[in-house]
N, C-alpha and C positions, 0 to 999 in steps of 0.2 A: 405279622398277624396281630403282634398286640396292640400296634398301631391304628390298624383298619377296624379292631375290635373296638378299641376307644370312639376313634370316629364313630361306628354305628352307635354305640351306647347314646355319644351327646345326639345323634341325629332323632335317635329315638324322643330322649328330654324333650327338642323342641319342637317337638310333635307332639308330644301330651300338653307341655306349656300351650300349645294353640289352641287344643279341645280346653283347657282350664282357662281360655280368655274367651271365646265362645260364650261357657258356663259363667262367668264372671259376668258377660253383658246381659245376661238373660236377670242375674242376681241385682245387679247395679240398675235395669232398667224396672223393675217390683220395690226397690227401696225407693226408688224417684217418688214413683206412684203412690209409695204408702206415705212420704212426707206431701204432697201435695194436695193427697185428701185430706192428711191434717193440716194444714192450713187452707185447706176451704172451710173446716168444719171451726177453727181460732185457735185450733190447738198447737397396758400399758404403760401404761403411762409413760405418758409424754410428761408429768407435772413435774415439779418442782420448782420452786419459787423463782428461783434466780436474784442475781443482786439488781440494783437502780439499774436503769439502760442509762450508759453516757450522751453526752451530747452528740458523738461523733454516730454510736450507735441511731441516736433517733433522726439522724440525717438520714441513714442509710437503709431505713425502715420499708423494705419492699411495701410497694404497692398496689391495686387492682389492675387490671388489663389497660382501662383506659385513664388509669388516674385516679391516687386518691385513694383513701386509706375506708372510707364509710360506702356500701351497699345501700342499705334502705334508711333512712329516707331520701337517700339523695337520690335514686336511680329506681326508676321501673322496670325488672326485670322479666324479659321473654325468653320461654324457653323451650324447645323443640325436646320432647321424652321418646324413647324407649330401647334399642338393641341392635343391634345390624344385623342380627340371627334373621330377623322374619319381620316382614311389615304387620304381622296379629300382635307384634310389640308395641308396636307407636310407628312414629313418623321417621325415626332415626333410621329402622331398619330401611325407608323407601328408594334412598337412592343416595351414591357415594357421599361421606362426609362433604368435602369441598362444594358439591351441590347442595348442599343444606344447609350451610354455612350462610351460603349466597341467597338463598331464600330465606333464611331468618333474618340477617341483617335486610333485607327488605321488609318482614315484617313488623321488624322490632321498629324499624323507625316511622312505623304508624302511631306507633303508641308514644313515640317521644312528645313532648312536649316542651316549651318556654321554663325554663328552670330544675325540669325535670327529665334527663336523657332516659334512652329506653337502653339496657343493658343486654345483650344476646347470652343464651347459656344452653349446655347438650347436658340433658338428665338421664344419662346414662343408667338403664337400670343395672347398678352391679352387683347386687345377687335375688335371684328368682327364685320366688318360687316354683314349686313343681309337683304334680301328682306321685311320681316315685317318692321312693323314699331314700334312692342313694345309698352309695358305701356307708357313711354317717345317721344314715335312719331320720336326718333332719327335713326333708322334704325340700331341700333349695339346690341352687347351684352357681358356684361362685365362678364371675367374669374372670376370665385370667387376665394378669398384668400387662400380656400384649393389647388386649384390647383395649382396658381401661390407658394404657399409656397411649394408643391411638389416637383413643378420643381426647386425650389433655391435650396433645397436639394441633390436635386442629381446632380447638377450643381456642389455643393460645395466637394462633396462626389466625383466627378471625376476631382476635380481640376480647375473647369473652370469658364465662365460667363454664367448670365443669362442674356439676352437682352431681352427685354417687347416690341412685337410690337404693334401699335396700326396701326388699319382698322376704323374710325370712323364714317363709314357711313353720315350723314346728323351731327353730333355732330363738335364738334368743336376739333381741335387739343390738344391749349394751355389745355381745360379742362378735359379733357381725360390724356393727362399727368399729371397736378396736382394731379387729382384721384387714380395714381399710385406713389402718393409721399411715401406711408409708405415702396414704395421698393426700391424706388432709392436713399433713402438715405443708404441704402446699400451699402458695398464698392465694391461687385463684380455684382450690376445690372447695367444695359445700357440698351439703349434704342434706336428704330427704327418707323420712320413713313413712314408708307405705301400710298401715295396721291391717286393710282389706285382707294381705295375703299372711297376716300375724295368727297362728292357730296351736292352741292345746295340742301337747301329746294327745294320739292316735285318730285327728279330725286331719283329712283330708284335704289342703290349699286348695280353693276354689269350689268344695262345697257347702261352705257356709260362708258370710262375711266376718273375717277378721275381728281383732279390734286390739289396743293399749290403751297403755290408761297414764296419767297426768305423770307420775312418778317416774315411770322409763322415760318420758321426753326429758322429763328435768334431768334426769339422770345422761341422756345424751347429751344436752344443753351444757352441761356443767361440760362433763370431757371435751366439749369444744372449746368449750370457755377457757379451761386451763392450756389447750396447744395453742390458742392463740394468744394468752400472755405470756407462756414459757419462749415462744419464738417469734413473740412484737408483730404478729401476720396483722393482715387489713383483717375485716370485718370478714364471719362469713356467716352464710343463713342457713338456719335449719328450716326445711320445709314440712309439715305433716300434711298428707293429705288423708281427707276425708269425704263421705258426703250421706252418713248415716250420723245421728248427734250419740248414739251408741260405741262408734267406733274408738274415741279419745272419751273415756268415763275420766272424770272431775277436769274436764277441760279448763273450767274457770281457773285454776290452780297453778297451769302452764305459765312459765314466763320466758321470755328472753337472757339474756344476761351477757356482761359488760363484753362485746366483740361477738356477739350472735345473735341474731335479730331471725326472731320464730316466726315462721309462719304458718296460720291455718289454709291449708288449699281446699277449694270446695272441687269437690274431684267427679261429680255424675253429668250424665248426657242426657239429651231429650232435645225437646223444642227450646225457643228462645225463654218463652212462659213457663216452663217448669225449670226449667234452670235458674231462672232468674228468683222465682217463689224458694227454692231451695235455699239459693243465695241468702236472701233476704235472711231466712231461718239462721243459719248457719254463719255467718259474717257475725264479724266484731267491731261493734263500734269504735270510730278511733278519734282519738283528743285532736284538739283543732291545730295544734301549730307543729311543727316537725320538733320545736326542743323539745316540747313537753311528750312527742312520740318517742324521741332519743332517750328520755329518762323514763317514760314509764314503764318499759319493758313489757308490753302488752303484745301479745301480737298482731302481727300484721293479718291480711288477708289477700290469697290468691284465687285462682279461678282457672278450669282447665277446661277447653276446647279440646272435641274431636273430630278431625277431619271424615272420620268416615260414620262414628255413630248420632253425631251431632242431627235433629232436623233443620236445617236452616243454619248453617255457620254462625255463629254468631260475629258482626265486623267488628275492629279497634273501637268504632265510635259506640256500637251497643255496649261493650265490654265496660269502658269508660265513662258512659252515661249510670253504670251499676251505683247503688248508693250505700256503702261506702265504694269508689273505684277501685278495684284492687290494685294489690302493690305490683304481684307476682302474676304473670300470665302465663300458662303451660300450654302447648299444640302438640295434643299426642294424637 
């Protein structure tokens, strides 16, 4: 009984999680709209220091999927978002890992280029938000370790990353990430925060739009920063997504930092032209040569397609043609 009692409870969850993506696209397509009339109008711890790494150590310094210790700027990364709960997730939930696998790696290598490989990644969201509010009153619900170790699987099995996004509902960022430390000390997890589903005590995930602000990123930026010099990992990236300039208040302020390379993702749908006007808005200029992108800790910028609210798909070559191109490409 207390079994089947569990079961109904999460089945109920992802049932409310789909009326809250529903309510999301109706929210997310009125934010398009209000920036596009403005511009017609011009408007744990894991830390501790550790001693020197020896020689012998920095031979044996795990490295990415395909090689190689640096993510961006060597590599353009795509990557397939959302849950295996429900296709109102993303595109993960549409059909078996192994099948998706095989369609990203055909996608990704649209986007490859001369000098620059396209890298495949499953954006796992691993914790959701949710209109409940849970045993914890927090309004989320956290992926269990079957799943998440599912997806590193065949993440690994096709070569690629796994990226852990968190939706935290009323919870807190910083703790939500720590929560998922037994992954990210991993050399091929990353990680992404989602502020849309980020909300005050007693406001409802999914009826308003989210937001954080400059400090909790740094503040996650850093805690990746130290597991990746406590345990010599490759590179990994933090992703934010956005696509309200509301969502991240003092964005300017964000930075990368040494072994995690930021990025902003413009996260709304519409036609090819309002997406791209968004973009435009919302994208960060970037310095012209990769060293001076490697030192200046600026971030990067991504760009997220979707298959089903998108008008008009947008192809590799439109994505690509964007000015700045982005780094990161997401297909939820």
């Amino acid at each position: 009984m207390a079994a089947s009692g569990h079961a109904a409870r999460r089945g109920r969850a992802w049932e409310e999680r789909r009326r809250i993506y529903r309510r999301r696209r109706l929210f997310g397509a009125a934010a398009l709209l209000l920036l596009a009339f403005l511009l017609a109008r011009g408007c744990s711890a894991v830390v501790g220091g550790g001693d020197d790494e020896t020689a012998s150590e920095a031979a044996a310094a795990p490295e990415l999927p395909r090689g190689g210790r640096e993510i961006l700027p060597r590599h353009r990364i795509v990557a397939y978002y959302g849950a295996p709960q429900d296709p109102e997730l993303g595109v993960l939930g549409t059909a078996p890992l192994d099948v998706n696998a095989r369609r990203l790696e055909t996608r990704a290598r649209e986007f490859s280029r001369p000098g620059r490989p396209a890298l495949p990644a499953f954006e796992l969201i691993a914790t959701l938000a949710q209109s409940a509010p849970g045993d914890d009153g927090l309004h989320r619900l956290r992926q269990t370790d079957a799943v998440i170790a599912r997806h590193l699987r065949a993440a690994r099995a096709a070569k690629g990353l796994l990226v852990l996004d968190i939706q935290p509902g009323q919870a807190d960022f910083v703790e939500e990430v720590k929560a998922l430390e037994r992954w990210l000390v991993e050399p091929d997890v990353s990680l992404a925060l989602d502020p849309e589903w980020s909300v005050p005590d007693g406001v409802q995930p999914g009826s308003v739009i989210g937001s954080t602000d400059a400090a909790t990123v740094n503040e996650v930026a850093d805690y990746l920063a130290r597991i990746v010099r406590a345990r010599n990992l490759p590179q990994k990236v933090l992703i934010v997504h956005q696509f309200t300039e509301d969502m991240v208040t003092d964005r300017e302020l964000t930075r990368g930092r040494p072994g995690v390379a930021l990025i902003s993702n413009m996260d709304g749908f519409g036609t090819h032209e309002l997406k791209q006007g968004v973009y435009d808005r919302l994208s960060i200029s970037q310095p012209r040569t990769r060293v001076v992108r490697r030192r200046s800790g600026q971030p990067y910028n991504g760009f997220k397609l979707f298959f089903r609210e998108d008008t008009g798909l947008m192809s590799p070559a439109d994505v690509l043609a964007l000015d700045p191109a982005p780094d990161v490409i997401v297909y939820e």
